[in-house]
matplotlib code that plots the C-alpha trace (Angstrom):
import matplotlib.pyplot as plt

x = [351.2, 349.7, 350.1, 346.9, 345.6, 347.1, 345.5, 344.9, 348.2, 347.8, 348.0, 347.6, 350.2, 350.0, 350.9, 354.2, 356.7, 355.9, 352.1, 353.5, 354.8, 357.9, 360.2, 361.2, 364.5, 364.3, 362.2, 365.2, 367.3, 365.1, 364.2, 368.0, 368.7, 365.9, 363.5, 360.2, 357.4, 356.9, 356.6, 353.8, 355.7, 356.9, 353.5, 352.0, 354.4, 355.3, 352.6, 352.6, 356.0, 355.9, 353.0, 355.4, 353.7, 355.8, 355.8, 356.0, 356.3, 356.4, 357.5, 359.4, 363.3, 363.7, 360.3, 361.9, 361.8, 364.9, 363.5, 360.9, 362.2, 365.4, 363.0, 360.7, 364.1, 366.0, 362.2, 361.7, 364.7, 365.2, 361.6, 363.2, 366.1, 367.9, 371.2, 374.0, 375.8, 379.1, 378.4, 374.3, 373.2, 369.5, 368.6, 369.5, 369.3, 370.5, 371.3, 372.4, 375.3, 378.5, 377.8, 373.3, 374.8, 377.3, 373.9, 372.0, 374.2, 375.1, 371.4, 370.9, 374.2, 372.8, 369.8, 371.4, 373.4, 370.6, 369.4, 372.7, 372.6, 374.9, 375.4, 378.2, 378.2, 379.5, 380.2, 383.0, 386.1, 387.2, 389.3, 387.3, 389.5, 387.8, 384.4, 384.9, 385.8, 383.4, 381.0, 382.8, 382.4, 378.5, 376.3, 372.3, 371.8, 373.6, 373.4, 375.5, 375.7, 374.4, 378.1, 380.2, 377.5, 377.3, 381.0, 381.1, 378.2, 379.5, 383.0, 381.1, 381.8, 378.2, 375.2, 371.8, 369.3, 369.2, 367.8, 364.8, 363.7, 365.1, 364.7, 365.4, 365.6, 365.6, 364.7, 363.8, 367.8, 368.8, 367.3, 368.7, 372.0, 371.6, 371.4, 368.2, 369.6, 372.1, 369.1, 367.0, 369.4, 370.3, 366.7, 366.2, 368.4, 366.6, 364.4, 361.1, 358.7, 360.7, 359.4, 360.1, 360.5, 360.2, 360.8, 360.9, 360.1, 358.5, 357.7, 358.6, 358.9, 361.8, 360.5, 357.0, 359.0, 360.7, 357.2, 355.5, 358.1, 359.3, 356.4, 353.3, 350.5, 352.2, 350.6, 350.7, 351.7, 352.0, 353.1, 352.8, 352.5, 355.3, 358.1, 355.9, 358.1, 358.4, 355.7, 358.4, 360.7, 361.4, 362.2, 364.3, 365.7, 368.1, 368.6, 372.4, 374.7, 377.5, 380.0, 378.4, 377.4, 380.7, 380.3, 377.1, 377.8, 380.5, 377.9, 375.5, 378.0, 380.0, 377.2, 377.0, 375.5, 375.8, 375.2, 374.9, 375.9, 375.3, 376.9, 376.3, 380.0, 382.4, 385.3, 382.5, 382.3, 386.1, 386.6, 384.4, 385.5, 389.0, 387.7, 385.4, 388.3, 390.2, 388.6, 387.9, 385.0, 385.3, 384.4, 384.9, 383.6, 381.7, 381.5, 382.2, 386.6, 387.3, 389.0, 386.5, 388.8, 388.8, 384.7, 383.9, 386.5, 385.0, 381.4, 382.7, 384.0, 380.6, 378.6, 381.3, 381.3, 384.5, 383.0, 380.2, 379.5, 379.3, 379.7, 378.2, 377.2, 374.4, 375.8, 374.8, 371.1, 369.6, 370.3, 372.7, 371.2, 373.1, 371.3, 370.8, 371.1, 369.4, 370.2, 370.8, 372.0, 372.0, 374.9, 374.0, 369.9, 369.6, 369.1, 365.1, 362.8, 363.3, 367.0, 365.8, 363.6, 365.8, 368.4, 365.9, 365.8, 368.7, 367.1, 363.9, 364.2, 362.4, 360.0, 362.7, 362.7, 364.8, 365.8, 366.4, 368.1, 368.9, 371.3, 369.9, 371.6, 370.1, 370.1, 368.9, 365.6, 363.3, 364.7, 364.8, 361.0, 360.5, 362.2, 359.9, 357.2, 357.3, 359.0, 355.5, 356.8, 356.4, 359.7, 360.1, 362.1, 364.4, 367.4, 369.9, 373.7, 376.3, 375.5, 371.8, 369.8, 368.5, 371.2, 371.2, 367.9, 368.1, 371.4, 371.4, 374.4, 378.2, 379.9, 383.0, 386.1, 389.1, 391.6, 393.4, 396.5, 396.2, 395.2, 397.5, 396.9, 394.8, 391.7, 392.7, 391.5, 394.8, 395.5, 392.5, 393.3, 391.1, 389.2, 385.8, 383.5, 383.3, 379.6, 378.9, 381.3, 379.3, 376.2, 376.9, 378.7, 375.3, 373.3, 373.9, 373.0, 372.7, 375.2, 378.2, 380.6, 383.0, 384.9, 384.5, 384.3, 381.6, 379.5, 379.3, 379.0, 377.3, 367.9, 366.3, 367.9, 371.1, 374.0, 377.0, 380.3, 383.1, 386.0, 389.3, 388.9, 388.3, 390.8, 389.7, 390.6, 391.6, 394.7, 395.5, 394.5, 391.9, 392.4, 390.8, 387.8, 385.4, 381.4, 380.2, 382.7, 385.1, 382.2, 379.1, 378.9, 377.6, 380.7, 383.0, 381.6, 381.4, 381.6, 379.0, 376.3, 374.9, 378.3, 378.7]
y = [-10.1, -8.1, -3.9, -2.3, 0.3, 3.5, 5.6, 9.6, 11.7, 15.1, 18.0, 21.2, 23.8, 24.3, 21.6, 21.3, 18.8, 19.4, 17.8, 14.9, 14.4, 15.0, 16.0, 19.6, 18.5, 17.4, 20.2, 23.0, 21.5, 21.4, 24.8, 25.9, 24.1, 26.0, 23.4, 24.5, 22.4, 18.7, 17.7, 15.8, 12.3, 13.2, 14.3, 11.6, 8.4, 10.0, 9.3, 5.8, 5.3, 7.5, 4.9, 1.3, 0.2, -1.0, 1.5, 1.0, 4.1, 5.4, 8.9, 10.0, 10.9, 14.2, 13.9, 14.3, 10.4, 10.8, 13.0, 10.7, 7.7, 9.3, 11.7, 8.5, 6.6, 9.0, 9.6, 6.2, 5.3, 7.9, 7.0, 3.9, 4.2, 1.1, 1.6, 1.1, -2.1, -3.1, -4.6, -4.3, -1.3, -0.5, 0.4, 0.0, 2.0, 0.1, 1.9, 0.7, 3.3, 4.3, 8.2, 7.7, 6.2, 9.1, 11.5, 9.8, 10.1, 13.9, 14.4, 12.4, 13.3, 16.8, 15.0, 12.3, 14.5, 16.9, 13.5, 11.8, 9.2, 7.7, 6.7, 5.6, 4.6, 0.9, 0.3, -1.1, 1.2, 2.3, 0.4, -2.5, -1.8, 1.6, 0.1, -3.0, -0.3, 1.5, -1.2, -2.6, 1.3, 0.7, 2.3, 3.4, 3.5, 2.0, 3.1, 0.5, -1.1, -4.4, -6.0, -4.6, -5.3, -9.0, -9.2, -7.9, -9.9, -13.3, -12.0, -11.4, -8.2, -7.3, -8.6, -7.8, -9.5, -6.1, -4.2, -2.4, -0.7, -1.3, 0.6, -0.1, 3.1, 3.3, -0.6, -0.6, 0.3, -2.7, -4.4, -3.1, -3.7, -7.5, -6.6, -8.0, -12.2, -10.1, -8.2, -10.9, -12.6, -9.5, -9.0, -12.8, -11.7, -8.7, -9.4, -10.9, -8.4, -5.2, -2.0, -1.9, 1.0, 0.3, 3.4, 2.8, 4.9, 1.6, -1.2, -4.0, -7.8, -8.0, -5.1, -6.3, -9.9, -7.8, -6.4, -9.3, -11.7, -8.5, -6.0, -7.0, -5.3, -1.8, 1.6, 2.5, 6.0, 6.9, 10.7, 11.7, 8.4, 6.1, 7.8, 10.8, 13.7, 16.9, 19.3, 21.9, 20.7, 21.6, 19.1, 19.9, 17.5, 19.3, 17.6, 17.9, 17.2, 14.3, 16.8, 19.4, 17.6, 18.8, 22.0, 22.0, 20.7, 23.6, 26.2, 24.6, 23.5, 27.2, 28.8, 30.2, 27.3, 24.1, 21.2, 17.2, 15.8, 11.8, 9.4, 5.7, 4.3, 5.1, 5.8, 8.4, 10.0, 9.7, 11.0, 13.8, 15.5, 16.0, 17.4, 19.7, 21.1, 21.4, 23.3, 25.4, 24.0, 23.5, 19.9, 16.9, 13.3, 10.5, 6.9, 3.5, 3.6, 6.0, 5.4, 6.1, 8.9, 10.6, 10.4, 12.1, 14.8, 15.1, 15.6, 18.1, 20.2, 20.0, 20.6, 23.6, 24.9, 24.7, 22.7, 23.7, 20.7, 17.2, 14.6, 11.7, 7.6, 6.7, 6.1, 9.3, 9.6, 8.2, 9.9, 12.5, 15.8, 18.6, 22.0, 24.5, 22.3, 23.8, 22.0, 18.0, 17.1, 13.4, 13.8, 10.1, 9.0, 6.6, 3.0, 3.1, 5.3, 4.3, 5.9, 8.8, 9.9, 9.4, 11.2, 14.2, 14.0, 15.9, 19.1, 20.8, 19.0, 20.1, 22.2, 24.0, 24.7, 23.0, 22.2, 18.9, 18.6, 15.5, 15.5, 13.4, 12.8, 11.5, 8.0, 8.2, 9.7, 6.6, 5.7, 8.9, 9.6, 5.8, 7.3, 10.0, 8.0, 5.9, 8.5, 10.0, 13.2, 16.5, 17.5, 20.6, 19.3, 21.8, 21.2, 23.0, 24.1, 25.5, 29.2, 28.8, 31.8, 28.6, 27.5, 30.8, 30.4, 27.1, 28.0, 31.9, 33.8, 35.3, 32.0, 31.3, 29.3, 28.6, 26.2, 23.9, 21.7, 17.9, 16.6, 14.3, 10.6, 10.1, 8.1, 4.0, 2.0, 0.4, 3.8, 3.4, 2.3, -0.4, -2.9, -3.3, -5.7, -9.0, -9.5, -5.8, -6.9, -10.1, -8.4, -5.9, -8.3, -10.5, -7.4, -7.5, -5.3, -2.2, -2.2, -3.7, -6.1, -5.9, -2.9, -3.6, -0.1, 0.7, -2.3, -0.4, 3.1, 3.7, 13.6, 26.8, 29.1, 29.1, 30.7, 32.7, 31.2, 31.8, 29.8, 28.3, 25.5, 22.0, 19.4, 16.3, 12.9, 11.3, 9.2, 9.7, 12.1, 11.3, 11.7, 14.7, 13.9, 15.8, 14.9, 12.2, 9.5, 11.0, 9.8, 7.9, 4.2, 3.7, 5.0, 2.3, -1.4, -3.8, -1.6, -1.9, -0.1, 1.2, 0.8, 3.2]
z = [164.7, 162.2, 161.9, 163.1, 160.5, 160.5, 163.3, 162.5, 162.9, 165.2, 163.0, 165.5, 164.9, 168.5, 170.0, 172.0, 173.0, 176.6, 175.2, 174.6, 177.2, 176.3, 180.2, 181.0, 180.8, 177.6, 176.3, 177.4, 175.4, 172.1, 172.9, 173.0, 169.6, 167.8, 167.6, 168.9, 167.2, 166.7, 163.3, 162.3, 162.6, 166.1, 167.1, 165.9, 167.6, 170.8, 172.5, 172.0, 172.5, 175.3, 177.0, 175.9, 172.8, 170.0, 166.8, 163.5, 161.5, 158.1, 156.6, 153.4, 154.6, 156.5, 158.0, 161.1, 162.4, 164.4, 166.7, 166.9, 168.5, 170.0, 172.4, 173.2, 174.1, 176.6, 178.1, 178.8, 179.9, 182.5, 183.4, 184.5, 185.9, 185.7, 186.4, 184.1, 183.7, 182.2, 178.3, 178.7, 177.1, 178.3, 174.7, 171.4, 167.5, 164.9, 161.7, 158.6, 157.8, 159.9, 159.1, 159.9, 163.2, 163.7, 163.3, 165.2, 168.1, 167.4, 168.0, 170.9, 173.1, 174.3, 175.2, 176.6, 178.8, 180.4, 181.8, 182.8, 180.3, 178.1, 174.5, 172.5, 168.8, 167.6, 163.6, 161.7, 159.7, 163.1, 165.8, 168.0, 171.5, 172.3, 171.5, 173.7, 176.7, 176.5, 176.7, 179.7, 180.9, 180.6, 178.3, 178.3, 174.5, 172.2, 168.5, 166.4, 162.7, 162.4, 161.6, 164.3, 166.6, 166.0, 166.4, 169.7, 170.5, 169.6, 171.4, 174.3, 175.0, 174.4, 175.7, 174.3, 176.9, 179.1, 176.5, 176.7, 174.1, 170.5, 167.5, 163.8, 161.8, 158.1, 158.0, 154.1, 153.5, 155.6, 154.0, 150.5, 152.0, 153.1, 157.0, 157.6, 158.5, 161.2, 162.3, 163.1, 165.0, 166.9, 167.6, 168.8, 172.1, 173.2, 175.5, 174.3, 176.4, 175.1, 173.6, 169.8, 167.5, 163.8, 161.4, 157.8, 154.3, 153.0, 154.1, 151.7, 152.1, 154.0, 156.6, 156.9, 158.0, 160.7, 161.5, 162.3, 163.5, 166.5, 167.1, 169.6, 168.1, 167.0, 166.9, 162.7, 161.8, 158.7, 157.9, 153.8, 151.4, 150.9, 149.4, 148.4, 146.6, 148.7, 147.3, 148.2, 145.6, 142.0, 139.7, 136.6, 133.9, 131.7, 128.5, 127.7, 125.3, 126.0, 126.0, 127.7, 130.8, 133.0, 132.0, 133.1, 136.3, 136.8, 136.3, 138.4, 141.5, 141.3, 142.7, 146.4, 148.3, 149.6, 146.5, 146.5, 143.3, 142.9, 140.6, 140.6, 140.9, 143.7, 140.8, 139.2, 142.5, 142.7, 139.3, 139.3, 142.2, 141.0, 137.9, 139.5, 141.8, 139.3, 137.5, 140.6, 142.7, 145.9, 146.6, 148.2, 148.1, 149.4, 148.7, 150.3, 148.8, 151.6, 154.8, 158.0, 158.8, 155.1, 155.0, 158.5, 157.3, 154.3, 155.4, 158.3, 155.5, 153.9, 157.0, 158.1, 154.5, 153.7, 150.7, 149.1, 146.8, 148.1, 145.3, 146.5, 145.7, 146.9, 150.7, 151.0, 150.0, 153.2, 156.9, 156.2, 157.2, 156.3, 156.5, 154.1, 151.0, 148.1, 145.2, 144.4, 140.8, 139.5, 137.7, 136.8, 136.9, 139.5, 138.9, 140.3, 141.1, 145.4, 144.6, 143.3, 146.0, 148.6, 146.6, 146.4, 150.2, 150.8, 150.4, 151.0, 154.3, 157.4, 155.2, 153.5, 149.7, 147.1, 143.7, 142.0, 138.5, 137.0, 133.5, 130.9, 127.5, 124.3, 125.0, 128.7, 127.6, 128.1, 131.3, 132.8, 131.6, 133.2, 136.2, 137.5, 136.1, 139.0, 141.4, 141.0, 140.4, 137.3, 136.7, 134.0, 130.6, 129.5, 126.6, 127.0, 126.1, 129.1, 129.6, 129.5, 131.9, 133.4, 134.7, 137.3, 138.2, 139.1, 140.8, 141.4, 142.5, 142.0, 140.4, 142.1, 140.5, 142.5, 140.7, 143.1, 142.7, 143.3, 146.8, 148.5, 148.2, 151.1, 150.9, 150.1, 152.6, 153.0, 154.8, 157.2, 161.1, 161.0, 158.8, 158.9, 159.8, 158.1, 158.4, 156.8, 153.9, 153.4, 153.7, 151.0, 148.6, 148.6, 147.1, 143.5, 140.7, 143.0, 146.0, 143.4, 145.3, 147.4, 149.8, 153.8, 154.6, 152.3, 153.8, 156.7, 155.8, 158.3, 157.4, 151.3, 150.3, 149.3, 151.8, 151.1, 150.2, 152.8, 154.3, 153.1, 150.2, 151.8, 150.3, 149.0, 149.0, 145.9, 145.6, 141.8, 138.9, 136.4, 132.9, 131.5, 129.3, 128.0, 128.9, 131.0, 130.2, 133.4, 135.4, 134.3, 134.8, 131.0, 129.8, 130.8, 129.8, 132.2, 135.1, 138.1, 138.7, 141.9, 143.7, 146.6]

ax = plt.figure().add_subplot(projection="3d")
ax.plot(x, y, z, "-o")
ax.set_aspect("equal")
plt.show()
């Protein structure tokens, strides 16, 4: 059935939780984590989550949509309660990445608890057996990956027909990923009178099929346009030389604070960060070649700061919520304009501040201008050479260089436990031109100022060294022909 139109979203600044309806319990718990007041998405959905209807709704990333749905969950449920039975979760969030899962549950476990519920996460890059027990355990919400879902499902160790309320977060990147066929047919055994939680930044073909094949006459919120830019965010494009793009990067990434630096290919990611530690950054990386066990440690080193720059595909530009990040470079422009925004996300989140530079040489000029064209935004030109007074204002502070030897050979995913799932592989192989082909464990992958630097260097993950080379051709797709774009 077809979305009613967007009903009027509560704006008070005084509003509370406890307004909502949102249980003492519940609210004790927010209130000990520092979060006081709903933000406008959560304000706005609650309540008709909160009274059964299905939800469909739509907010740039880091407008605070997890909150959203997992609050409505636990409330309901409890509400309820049903008791537990072995391999029938009572609800279930899907999510299209191993690490948005991961968050998800992080922020729901504390909840969870103060109303003696439990959660468990299911995705692929991790052994099966402790998944299968703790479905046999029982389980009130489960928040899985598509993939590894639909394998325990057809293996029977997982049975879908107790669930009552089901959500489908960030349903536009499913879709980008190829999810949406396992989706449906994860969907088609919930229970057909079950509440239904749709949150999406857009809602394209593929979503709006979801829409109106699985939600009964949803509630329609929709909090800032589609993919708006943050009005809190400066965008910068530096024009650079080919050969002075690293350097660049060095004086932007050495600066107190916590940085995310994207490339479009998992060897760019790869590459860079070994040149970037050594030449005395502390970084680590992110992308779809790492084992399971190499990318949680990676992003704990991040989030702990023991790195302060995260160099990143784009696995890493929708869900992950690390505080305090003030800066995101685009060491390499994004393929489209969807990429950039969600990029951008990572800072200025939760009504911070933040800065957004993206590196453009000579011969990315039209498609960079193309880029924020569409993105909708006004970003500030500026060429520039390394040691530019720019550089410190868009990244102030003491640089730091620490030189580091060569990490251990570490992050092949012949070194991981466990495989992944073969559906999430399939899934990401059938998305060309963006995703690239192939790894399992990335098919699965799974929300300011700046702070002081502190804590021992975090190691990275590579398995060999680079050669050293000067400019972008250590890590921009365009620099080696015939190499995909957009893999993670």
């Amino acid at each position: 059935m077809a979305a009613r139109r967007p009903r009027q979203t509560i704006s008070s600044d005084t509003i509370t939780f406890a307004d909502l309806g949102v249980p003492d319990a519940l609210n004790r718990v927010l209130a000990a984590t520092g979060v006081q007041r709903p933000f406008p998405i959560q304000a706005a959905t609650l309540p008709d989550a909160l009274a059964g209807r299905d939800v469909l709704g739509r907010g740039r990333t880091g407008s605070g949509k997890t909150y959203a749905f997992v609050l409505a969950v636990l409330t309901r449920l409890a509400a309820t309660a049903t008791p537990r039975r072995a391999g029938r979760p009572r609800a279930l969030i899907l999510a299209p990445t191993r690490e948005l899962a991961a968050q998800i549950d992080s922020v729901m476990a504390p909840l969870a608890q103060a109303l003696s519920l439990r959660t468990m996460t299911i995705f692929g890059g991790v052994a099966a057996r402790p998944q299968i027990a703790g479905l046999r355990a029982g389980v009130d919400v489960l928040v899985a990956c598509p993939g590894r879902l639909a394998d325990h499902v057809d293996s029977g160790h997982a049975h879908l027909d107790a669930v009552e309320i089901t959500v489908l977060d960030e349903a536009d990147h499913m879709a980008d990923l190829g999810f949406l066929p396992t989706v449906r047919r994860l969907l088609e055994q919930t229970p057909r009178g079950g509440q239904r939680l749709l949150f999406s930044a857009t809602l394209d073909a593929g979503v709006d099929v979801l829409v109106r094949r699985f939600l009964t006459d949803p509630a329609v919120h929709s909090v800032d346009s589609t993919l708006s830019p943050v009005t809190a965010m400066a965008h910068h494009v530096l024009h650079v030389h080919t050969d002075d793009r690293f350097a660049v990067l060095v004086e932007l990434t050495a600066a107190p604070g916590r940085t995310v630096v994207f490339t479009r290919t998992k060897r760019g990611a790869k590459t860079l960060t070994r040149r970037l530690v050594a030449a005395g950054v502390t970084a680590v990386e992110l992308h779809g070649n790492l084992a399971q066990a190499a990318r949680t440690r990676n992003l704990q080193a991040f989030s702990d700061g023991q790195a302060h720059t995260l160099v990143a595909t784009d696995i890493a530009a929708r869900g992950i919520h690390v505080d305090d990040v003030a800066l995101v470079v685009h060491a390499d422009p994004p393929v489209e304009h969807k990429a950039y925004l969600h990029r951008s996300g990572r800072t200025a989140r939760a009504g911070a501040a933040g800065t957004v530079v993206t590196l453009m040489t000579d011969g990315q000029v039209p498609e960079v201008r193309e880029l924020t064209r569409k993105a909708g935004i006004k970003a500030t030109t500026t060429r520039l050479r390394p040691g530019d007074a720019l550089l410190r204002e868009l990244a102030p502070g003491e640089r730091t260089l620490v030189p580091q030897p060569a990490p251990p050979a570490t992050d092949s995913r012949r070194s991981a436990p466990a495989t992944g799932s073969r559906r999430e592989a399939q899934a990401t192989g059938s998305r060309r031109g963006t995703q690239g082909t192939g790894s399992r464990s990335e098919a699965q992958p799974a929300h300011g100022g700046r702070g002081r630097r502190g804590g021992k260097a975090a190691p990275t993950t590579s398995t060999r060294s680079a050669p050293t080379r000067s400019g972008a051709a250590a890590f921009s797709a365009r620099a080696r022909p015939g190499a995909r774009r957009g893999g993670h």
